[in-house]
Phi, psi and omega in degrees: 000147209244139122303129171222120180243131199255139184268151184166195198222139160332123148113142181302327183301310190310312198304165168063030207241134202299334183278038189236348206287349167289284166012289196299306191308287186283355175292321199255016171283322190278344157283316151334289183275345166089022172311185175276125180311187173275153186231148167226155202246111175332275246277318164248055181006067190210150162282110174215159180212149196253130191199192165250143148240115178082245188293328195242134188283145203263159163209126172248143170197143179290095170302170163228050151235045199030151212293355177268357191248046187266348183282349156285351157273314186298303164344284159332308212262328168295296171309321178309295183274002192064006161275153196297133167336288186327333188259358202268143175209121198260179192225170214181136133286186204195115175288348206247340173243131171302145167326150170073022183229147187245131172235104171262152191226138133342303196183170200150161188289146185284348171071018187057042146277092194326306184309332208266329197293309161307335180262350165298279221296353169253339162267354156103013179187165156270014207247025164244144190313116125199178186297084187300018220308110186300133199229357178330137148324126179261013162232198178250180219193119156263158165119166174305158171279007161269299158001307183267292165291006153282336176291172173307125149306123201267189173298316206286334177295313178272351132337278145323314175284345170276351166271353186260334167317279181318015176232344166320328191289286167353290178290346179254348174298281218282283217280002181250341168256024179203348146129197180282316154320300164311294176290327179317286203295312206265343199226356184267000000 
């Protein structure tokens, strides 16, 4: 069973706000794939809906513990259904990659992204896939980067996020029969 977890913060102030862009990623995976909605479970502070991608059976999920605590919700859902690190793969957004852009990695340092920092220190490595989504500005932005990446997405942005969704299904087709090394060569 493969986990895929998309990071974002709770709640109507959020939707649609570029540090939200796991959140988006995976609303539109459960869609794609015909999952089962999302349901959400007290018991692991999450959003999760069950589903197949190809072959494997899938399970995505939203924390609702806002993004500096998610890694404890991913935790839960791991220990609970048992899966292995090796199976977890988170989808994040990334101030540091131009807008419209998709980055896969193995493993890696969270780069001071707070959710990725909270979900290393509770599952305990750094060795698992994940998905990167680019949120640079495409105009210049004044003000701190907790600001920007709390704002709204403009048209031009959800624009652009609607061409890096619609290329996601792809990258996990190719990273779920051929590995990471593979999509890292097709999609980065």
């Amino acid at each position: 069973m493969k986990l895929i977890v998309g990071l974002g913060n709770p709640g109507k102030r959020y939707e649609n706000t570029r540090h939200n862009a796991g959140f988006m990623a995976v609303d539109y995976l459960a869609g794609q794939f015909e999952f089962d909605g999302f349901k959400k479970s007290d018991k692991h502070n999450a959003e999760i809906a069950e589903g197949r991608i190809g072959d494997e059976k899938t399970l995505l999920i939203k924390p609702q513990t806002f993004m500096n605590l998610s890694g404890m919700a991913v935790r839960s859902v791991m220990q609970f259904y048992k899966i292995p690190v090796e199976d977890l793969i988170v989808i994040y957004d990334e101030a540091e990659l131009p807008s419209g852009t998709l980055r896969v990695r193995p493993k890696g340092s969270a780069g001071g992204h707070n959710g990725m920092k909270s979900i290393i220190q509770e599952v305990g490595t750094d060795e698992f896939v994940r998905i990167r989504i680019g949120i640079a500005p495409v105009a210049e932005f004044k003000g701190d980067l907790e600001s920007y990446v709390l704002g709204q997405l403009s048209d031009e942005e959800s624009s652009l996020m609607g061409d890096v969704l619609r290329n996601i299904p792809a990258l996990l087709d190719v990273l779920m029969k051929e590995g990471v090394e593979e999509v890292m060569q097709k999609f980065n």
